[in-house]
N, C-alpha and C positions, 0 to 999 in steps of 0.2 A: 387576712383577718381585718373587723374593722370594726369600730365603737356604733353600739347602738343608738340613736336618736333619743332622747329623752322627749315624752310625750307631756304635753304642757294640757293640753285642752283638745275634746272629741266633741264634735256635735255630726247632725247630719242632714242635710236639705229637704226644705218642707215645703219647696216647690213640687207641684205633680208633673211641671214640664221640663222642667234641670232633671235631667236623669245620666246625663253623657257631659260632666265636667270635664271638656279638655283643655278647660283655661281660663287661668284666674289673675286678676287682677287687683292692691289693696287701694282704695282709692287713699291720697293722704287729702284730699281737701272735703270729703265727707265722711267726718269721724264715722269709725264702725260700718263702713262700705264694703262690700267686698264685690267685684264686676266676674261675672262668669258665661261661659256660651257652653254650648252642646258641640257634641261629633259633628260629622255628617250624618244627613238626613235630618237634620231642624230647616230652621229657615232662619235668614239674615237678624238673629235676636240675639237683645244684651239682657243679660240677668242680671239684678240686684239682691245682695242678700246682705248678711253679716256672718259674725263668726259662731254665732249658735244659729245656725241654718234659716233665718227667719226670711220667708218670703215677701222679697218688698217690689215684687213687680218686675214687669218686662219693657223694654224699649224696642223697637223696631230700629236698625241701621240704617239710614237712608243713602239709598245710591250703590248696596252692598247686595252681591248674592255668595249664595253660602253653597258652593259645594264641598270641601274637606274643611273645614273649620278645624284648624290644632293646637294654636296656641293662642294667648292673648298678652299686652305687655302695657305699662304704662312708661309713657318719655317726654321728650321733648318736641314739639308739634315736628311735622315735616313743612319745608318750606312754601307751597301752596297756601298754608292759612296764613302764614304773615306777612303772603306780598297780597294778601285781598285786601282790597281798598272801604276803607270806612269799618276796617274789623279792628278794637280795640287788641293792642297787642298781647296784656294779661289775661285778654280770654280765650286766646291761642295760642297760650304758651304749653300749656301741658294734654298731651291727646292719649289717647286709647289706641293700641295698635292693634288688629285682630285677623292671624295667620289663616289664609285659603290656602295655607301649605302642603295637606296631606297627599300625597300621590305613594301609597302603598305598592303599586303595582311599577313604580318608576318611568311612565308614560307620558305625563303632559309637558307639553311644550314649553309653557310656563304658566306660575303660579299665581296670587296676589294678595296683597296686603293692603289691608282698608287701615286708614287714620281718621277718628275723629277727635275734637276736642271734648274730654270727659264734659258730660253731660250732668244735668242736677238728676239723681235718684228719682224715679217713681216715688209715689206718695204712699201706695198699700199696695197689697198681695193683687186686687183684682183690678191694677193703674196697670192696663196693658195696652195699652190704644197711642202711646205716645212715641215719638220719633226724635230721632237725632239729628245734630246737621249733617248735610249731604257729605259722605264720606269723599275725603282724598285716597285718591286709586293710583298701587303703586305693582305694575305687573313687572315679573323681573323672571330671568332663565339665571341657571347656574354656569361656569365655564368649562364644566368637567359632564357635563350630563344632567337629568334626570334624577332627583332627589326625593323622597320622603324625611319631611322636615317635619319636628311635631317641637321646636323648642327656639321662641326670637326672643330678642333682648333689645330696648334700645337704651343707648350708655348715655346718659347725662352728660360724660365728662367730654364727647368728642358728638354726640346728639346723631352717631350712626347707627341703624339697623344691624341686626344680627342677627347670623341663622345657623340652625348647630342643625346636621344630618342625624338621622335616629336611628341609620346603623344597622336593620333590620333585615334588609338582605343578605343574603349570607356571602360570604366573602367580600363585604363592606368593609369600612370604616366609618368612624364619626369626625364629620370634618365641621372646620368653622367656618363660617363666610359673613362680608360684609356689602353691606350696600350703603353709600355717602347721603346724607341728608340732602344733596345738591340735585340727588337722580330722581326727585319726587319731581314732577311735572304736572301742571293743570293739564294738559294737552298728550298727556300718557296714553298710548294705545296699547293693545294687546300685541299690534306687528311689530311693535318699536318696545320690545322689552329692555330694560336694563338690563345689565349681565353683575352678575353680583361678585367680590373678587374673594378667592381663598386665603383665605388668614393662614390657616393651618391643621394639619391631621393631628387629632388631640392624643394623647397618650392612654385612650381609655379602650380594650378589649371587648368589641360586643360581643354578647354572646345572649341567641333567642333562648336559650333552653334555660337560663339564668337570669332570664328577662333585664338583660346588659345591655338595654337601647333607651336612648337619647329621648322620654316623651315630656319632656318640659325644660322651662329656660326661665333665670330670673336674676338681674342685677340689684346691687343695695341703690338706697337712693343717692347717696354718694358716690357711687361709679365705682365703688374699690374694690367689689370683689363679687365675683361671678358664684351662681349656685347651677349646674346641671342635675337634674333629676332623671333616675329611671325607674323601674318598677320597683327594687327593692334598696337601691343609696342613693346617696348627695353626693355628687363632685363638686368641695369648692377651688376657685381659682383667682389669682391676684392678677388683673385686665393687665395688661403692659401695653408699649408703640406698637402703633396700629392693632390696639384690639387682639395682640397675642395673648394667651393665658396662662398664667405656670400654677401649679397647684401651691395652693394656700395650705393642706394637710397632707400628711404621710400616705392615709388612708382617708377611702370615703367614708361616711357617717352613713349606716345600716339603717332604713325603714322596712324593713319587711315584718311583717306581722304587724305595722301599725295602721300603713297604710296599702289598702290591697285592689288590685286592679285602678290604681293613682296614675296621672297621667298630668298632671299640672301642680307648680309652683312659684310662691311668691316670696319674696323678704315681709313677715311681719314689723317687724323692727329689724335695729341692727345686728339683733344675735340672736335671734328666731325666725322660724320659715314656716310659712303657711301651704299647706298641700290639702287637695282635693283627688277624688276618688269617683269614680264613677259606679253607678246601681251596681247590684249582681243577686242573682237570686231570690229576686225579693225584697232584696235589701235597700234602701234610698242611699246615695251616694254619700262619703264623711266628708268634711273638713276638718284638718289635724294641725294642732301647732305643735312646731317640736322645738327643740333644740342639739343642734350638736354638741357630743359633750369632747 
Protein backbone atom coordinates (compact mmCIF):
# COMPACT_ATOMS: atom_id res chain seq x y z
CA UNK A 1 0.00 0.00 0.00
CA UNK A 2 0.94 3.44 -0.40
CA UNK A 3 -0.12 7.27 0.45
CA UNK A 4 -1.68 9.09 -2.29
CA UNK A 5 -0.15 12.34 -3.77
CA UNK A 6 -2.02 15.28 -2.73
CA UNK A 7 -2.80 17.36 -5.88
CA UNK A 8 -1.67 21.06 -5.51
CA UNK A 9 -2.37 22.60 -8.92
CA UNK A 10 -3.54 21.11 -12.84
CA UNK A 11 -2.96 23.03 -15.80
CA UNK A 12 -2.33 21.79 -19.23
CA UNK A 13 0.15 22.78 -22.34
CA UNK A 14 -0.98 25.37 -24.84
CA UNK A 15 1.71 24.49 -26.98
CA UNK A 16 0.32 22.90 -30.31
CA UNK A 17 3.93 21.38 -30.54
CA UNK A 18 4.66 19.97 -26.76
CA UNK A 19 2.56 17.09 -27.17
CA UNK A 20 5.15 14.17 -25.98
CA UNK A 21 6.54 15.79 -22.43
CA UNK A 22 9.23 13.51 -21.67
CA UNK A 23 11.03 16.00 -19.60
CA UNK A 24 10.87 18.74 -17.61
CA UNK A 25 12.99 21.10 -16.13
CA UNK A 26 12.23 24.11 -13.21
CA UNK A 27 14.27 26.80 -14.25
CA UNK A 28 15.37 28.69 -10.57
CA UNK A 29 16.95 31.70 -12.36
CA UNK A 30 13.71 32.44 -14.39
CA UNK A 31 10.95 32.80 -11.93
CA UNK A 32 7.97 30.75 -13.35
CA UNK A 33 10.14 28.87 -16.17
CA UNK A 34 9.47 25.64 -16.66
CA UNK A 35 11.99 23.79 -19.66
CA UNK A 36 10.44 20.90 -21.53
CA UNK A 37 11.20 18.58 -24.84
CA UNK A 38 9.23 16.09 -26.78
CA UNK A 39 9.63 11.97 -27.33
CA UNK A 40 11.14 10.99 -30.29
CA UNK A 41 10.29 12.04 -33.52
CA UNK A 42 10.64 16.15 -32.68
CA UNK A 43 13.76 17.65 -33.50
CA UNK A 44 16.66 19.02 -31.26
CA UNK A 45 13.93 21.66 -29.44
CA UNK A 46 13.75 23.34 -26.04
CA UNK A 47 10.31 24.31 -24.84
CA UNK A 48 9.43 27.12 -22.46
CA UNK A 49 6.42 27.19 -20.58
CA UNK A 50 5.18 27.67 -16.98
CA UNK A 51 3.01 26.06 -14.52
CA UNK A 52 -0.40 26.99 -16.07
CA UNK A 53 0.80 25.62 -19.48
CA UNK A 54 1.32 29.00 -21.11
CA UNK A 55 3.22 28.91 -24.34
CA UNK A 56 6.37 30.88 -24.31
CA UNK A 57 8.21 29.75 -27.28
CA UNK A 58 10.81 27.21 -28.60
CA UNK A 59 14.63 27.39 -28.81
CA UNK A 60 16.60 25.27 -31.14
CA UNK A 61 19.68 23.18 -29.28
CA UNK A 62 22.66 23.88 -31.20
CA UNK A 63 25.13 21.21 -32.03
CA UNK A 64 22.29 18.62 -30.81
CA UNK A 65 20.34 15.86 -32.70
CA UNK A 66 17.36 14.32 -31.25
CA UNK A 67 16.77 10.76 -31.70
CA UNK A 68 15.09 9.23 -28.33
CA UNK A 69 14.88 12.38 -26.29
CA UNK A 70 13.90 10.98 -22.43
CA UNK A 71 14.68 12.92 -19.99
CA UNK A 72 15.87 16.51 -19.25
CA UNK A 73 17.68 17.72 -15.75
CA UNK A 74 19.04 20.93 -14.45
CA UNK A 75 23.05 20.95 -12.66
CA UNK A 76 26.03 21.86 -12.47
CA UNK A 77 27.80 22.83 -15.94
CA UNK A 78 30.09 19.92 -17.23
CA UNK A 79 33.47 20.80 -17.39
CA UNK A 80 33.89 21.87 -21.14
CA UNK A 81 32.27 25.27 -20.39
CA UNK A 82 34.53 26.27 -17.66
CA UNK A 83 37.84 25.48 -19.24
CA UNK A 84 36.62 27.69 -22.40
CA UNK A 85 38.69 30.72 -22.46
CA UNK A 86 37.02 34.27 -22.26
CA UNK A 87 33.70 32.39 -20.87
CA UNK A 88 32.64 34.25 -17.57
CA UNK A 89 32.55 31.63 -15.05
CA UNK A 90 28.68 32.63 -13.58
CA UNK A 91 27.50 32.10 -16.88
CA UNK A 92 28.52 28.41 -17.03
CA UNK A 93 27.79 27.53 -13.99
CA UNK A 94 24.51 26.12 -14.22
CA UNK A 95 23.45 23.98 -17.63
CA UNK A 96 20.46 21.96 -18.92
CA UNK A 97 21.13 18.34 -19.32
CA UNK A 98 18.96 16.76 -22.22
CA UNK A 99 18.95 12.67 -22.23
CA UNK A 100 19.33 10.84 -26.13
CA UNK A 101 18.80 8.04 -23.82
CA UNK A 102 15.89 5.96 -25.00
CA UNK A 103 16.84 2.68 -26.60
CA UNK A 104 13.47 0.71 -26.13
CA UNK A 105 14.62 -2.13 -28.05
CA UNK A 106 18.12 -2.34 -25.87
CA UNK A 107 20.33 -1.94 -29.20
CA UNK A 108 22.70 1.05 -29.44
CA UNK A 109 25.95 0.95 -28.94
CA UNK A 110 25.90 4.15 -27.03
CA UNK A 111 23.70 6.92 -26.15
CA UNK A 112 24.22 10.96 -25.50
CA UNK A 113 23.71 13.59 -23.36
CA UNK A 114 23.79 17.34 -24.57
CA UNK A 115 24.65 20.09 -21.74
CA UNK A 116 23.90 23.65 -22.34
CA UNK A 117 24.16 26.51 -20.16
CA UNK A 118 20.32 27.46 -19.37
CA UNK A 119 19.48 29.90 -21.89
CA UNK A 120 17.19 33.30 -21.25
CA UNK A 121 13.40 32.18 -22.30
CA UNK A 122 11.92 33.08 -25.67
CA UNK A 123 9.98 36.27 -25.45
CA UNK A 124 6.13 34.80 -26.71
CA UNK A 125 4.43 31.79 -28.03
CA UNK A 126 5.61 32.63 -31.87
CA UNK A 127 9.90 33.50 -30.58
CA UNK A 128 10.75 30.34 -32.29
CA UNK A 129 13.67 31.10 -34.48
CA UNK A 130 16.13 31.27 -31.60
CA UNK A 131 19.24 29.06 -30.65
CA UNK A 132 21.29 28.07 -27.77
CA UNK A 133 24.96 27.63 -27.36
CA UNK A 134 26.49 25.11 -29.09
CA UNK A 135 25.84 22.11 -26.82
CA UNK A 136 28.61 20.00 -24.81
CA UNK A 137 28.44 16.24 -26.18
CA UNK A 138 28.85 13.66 -23.77
CA UNK A 139 28.45 10.01 -25.65
CA UNK A 140 28.75 7.31 -22.97
CA UNK A 141 28.05 3.06 -23.06
CA UNK A 142 26.81 1.30 -20.02
CA UNK A 143 29.19 -1.63 -18.35
CA UNK A 144 26.59 -4.21 -18.17
CA UNK A 145 25.02 -3.72 -21.82
CA UNK A 146 22.43 -1.89 -23.53
CA UNK A 147 19.96 0.19 -21.52
CA UNK A 148 16.66 2.16 -21.97
CA UNK A 149 17.16 4.90 -19.75
CA UNK A 150 14.23 7.42 -19.49
CA UNK A 151 15.37 9.02 -15.91
CA UNK A 152 19.11 11.46 -15.25
CA UNK A 153 19.98 13.46 -12.42
CA UNK A 154 22.79 15.58 -11.90
CA UNK A 155 23.58 16.11 -8.04
CA UNK A 156 24.99 19.42 -7.04
CA UNK A 157 26.46 17.93 -4.03
CA UNK A 158 29.28 15.72 -6.05
CA UNK A 159 28.09 17.80 -9.84
CA UNK A 160 27.99 13.92 -11.27
CA UNK A 161 25.58 12.61 -13.86
CA UNK A 162 23.07 10.05 -13.27
CA UNK A 163 21.20 7.49 -14.97
CA UNK A 164 18.37 5.27 -13.48
CA UNK A 165 17.48 2.13 -15.98
CA UNK A 166 13.55 1.96 -16.74
CA UNK A 167 13.38 -1.55 -16.15
CA UNK A 168 11.05 -2.27 -19.02
CA UNK A 169 12.19 -5.33 -20.39
CA UNK A 170 11.16 -8.09 -18.74
CA UNK A 171 13.23 -9.81 -16.53
CA UNK A 172 15.14 -6.54 -15.97
CA UNK A 173 15.95 -4.40 -13.15
CA UNK A 174 16.28 -0.84 -12.34
CA UNK A 175 19.74 -0.03 -11.96
CA UNK A 176 21.54 3.26 -11.11
CA UNK A 177 24.69 4.51 -12.88
CA UNK A 178 27.01 7.32 -12.73
CA UNK A 179 29.16 9.23 -14.91
CA UNK A 180 32.01 11.77 -13.25
CA UNK A 181 31.80 15.42 -14.37
CA UNK A 182 35.72 14.80 -15.47
CA UNK A 183 34.52 12.30 -18.55
CA UNK A 184 32.88 15.34 -20.30
CA UNK A 185 35.45 16.15 -22.94
CA UNK A 186 35.61 18.86 -25.87
CA UNK A 187 37.08 16.25 -28.03
CA UNK A 188 34.35 13.48 -27.18
CA UNK A 189 33.71 11.11 -30.08
CA UNK A 190 31.11 8.59 -30.43
CA UNK A 191 34.39 5.70 -30.82
CA UNK A 192 35.76 6.93 -27.52
CA UNK A 193 32.59 6.54 -25.45
CA UNK A 194 32.74 6.75 -21.78
CA UNK A 195 31.59 3.87 -19.85
CA UNK A 196 29.37 4.89 -17.12
CA UNK A 197 29.93 2.97 -13.53
CA UNK A 198 26.99 1.01 -11.47
CA UNK A 199 26.10 2.46 -8.36
CA UNK A 200 23.70 -0.09 -7.68
CA UNK A 201 20.38 -2.33 -8.28
CA UNK A 202 17.73 -0.24 -6.66
CA UNK A 203 15.20 -2.02 -4.42
CA UNK A 204 12.22 -1.29 -6.68
CA UNK A 205 10.17 -4.39 -8.46
CA UNK A 206 9.35 -3.39 -12.22
CA UNK A 207 6.53 -4.56 -13.31
CA UNK A 208 4.95 -3.56 -17.13
CA UNK A 209 1.47 -4.58 -16.39
CA UNK A 210 1.52 -2.01 -13.30
CA UNK A 211 3.52 0.39 -15.14
CA UNK A 212 6.54 -0.21 -12.41
CA UNK A 213 9.21 1.37 -14.79
CA UNK A 214 11.65 3.99 -14.21
CA UNK A 215 10.41 7.10 -16.81
CA UNK A 216 11.61 10.04 -14.91
CA UNK A 217 14.48 11.27 -12.47
CA UNK A 218 14.73 14.43 -10.30
CA UNK A 219 17.17 15.67 -7.47
CA UNK A 220 16.24 18.65 -4.84
CA UNK A 221 18.45 21.59 -5.34
CA UNK A 222 20.19 20.81 -2.39
CA UNK A 223 21.43 17.32 -3.35
CA UNK A 224 19.52 15.49 -0.40
CA UNK A 225 17.21 13.69 -1.64
CA UNK A 226 16.43 11.81 -4.78
CA UNK A 227 12.63 11.55 -6.38
CA UNK A 228 12.15 8.43 -9.00
CA UNK A 229 8.98 8.47 -10.90
CA UNK A 230 6.99 5.98 -12.91
CA UNK A 231 3.60 5.74 -14.22
CA UNK A 232 1.66 5.44 -11.30
CA UNK A 233 4.37 6.48 -7.79
CA UNK A 234 7.30 8.43 -6.34
CA UNK A 235 10.29 6.63 -5.07
CA UNK A 236 11.92 8.97 -2.73
CA UNK A 237 15.66 8.41 -1.74
CA UNK A 238 18.31 9.84 0.79
CA UNK A 239 21.81 10.27 -2.00
CA UNK A 240 24.57 8.73 0.20
CA UNK A 241 28.90 7.93 -0.80
CA UNK A 242 29.10 7.69 -4.13
CA UNK A 243 25.58 8.52 -5.21
CA UNK A 244 24.03 5.31 -3.39
CA UNK A 245 20.22 5.74 -2.45
CA UNK A 246 18.42 4.46 0.56
CA UNK A 247 14.72 5.15 0.76
CA UNK A 248 13.75 8.35 2.53
CA UNK A 249 9.96 6.56 2.92
CA UNK A 250 8.42 3.19 3.93
CA UNK A 251 6.23 3.41 0.87
CA UNK A 252 6.16 5.22 -2.54
CA UNK A 253 3.69 8.23 -2.61
CA UNK A 254 0.64 7.04 -5.38
CA UNK A 255 0.05 9.33 -8.71
CA UNK A 256 -2.24 7.38 -10.53
CA UNK A 257 -5.27 8.96 -11.36
CA UNK A 258 -3.64 12.29 -11.21
CA UNK A 259 -1.24 11.86 -13.50
CA UNK A 260 -1.77 9.48 -16.52
CA UNK A 261 0.50 8.47 -19.31
CA UNK A 262 3.39 11.08 -17.06
CA UNK A 263 6.65 10.31 -17.86
CA UNK A 264 8.74 13.32 -16.27
CA UNK A 265 9.76 14.97 -13.04
CA UNK A 266 10.90 17.82 -11.34
CA UNK A 267 11.43 19.27 -7.50
CA UNK A 268 8.93 22.28 -7.37
CA UNK A 269 10.34 23.35 -4.13
CA UNK A 270 11.53 21.51 -1.42
CA UNK A 271 8.44 19.59 -0.52
CA UNK A 272 6.59 19.58 -3.80
CA UNK A 273 7.10 17.79 -7.18
CA UNK A 274 6.17 18.99 -10.50
CA UNK A 275 5.13 16.10 -13.14
CA UNK A 276 4.16 16.37 -16.64
CA UNK A 277 2.04 14.03 -18.81
CA UNK A 278 2.09 13.62 -22.29
CA UNK A 279 -1.37 14.15 -24.98
CA UNK A 280 -3.72 11.13 -25.10
CA UNK A 281 -6.91 11.05 -26.86
CA UNK A 282 -7.36 14.37 -27.57
CA UNK A 283 -6.41 15.51 -24.74
CA UNK A 284 -3.14 18.36 -24.55
CA UNK A 285 -0.65 16.99 -22.08
CA UNK A 286 -1.06 18.14 -17.81
CA UNK A 287 1.38 19.62 -15.62
CA UNK A 288 0.50 18.56 -11.95
CA UNK A 289 2.06 19.67 -8.71
CA UNK A 290 1.55 17.48 -5.94
CA UNK A 291 2.81 16.80 -2.82
CA UNK A 292 3.71 13.73 -0.84
CA UNK A 293 1.79 13.44 2.19
Amino acid sequence: MFATALLLLQATFQSPRLIESSGVAVSRAYPDVLWSHNDSGDGPYLYATDRRGTNRGRLTVSGAFAIDWEDMARGPCPLPFLLQPRVRKSAATTCLYLADTGDNLEVRPFVTVYAIPEPQPPEHAGDTLGTTRAAAVLHLRYPDGAHDVEGIYVSPRDTALYLVSKGFKTGSAIRLYRIDRRSWSPSDTATDAAVASLVQTLDITPSREAGRVVTGAAVRPDGRLVALRTYGEIYLFYPGVGGRLTPARERPCGIAGIDTGGEAIDFDSDTTLLLTSEASRGRPGTINTVRCQ
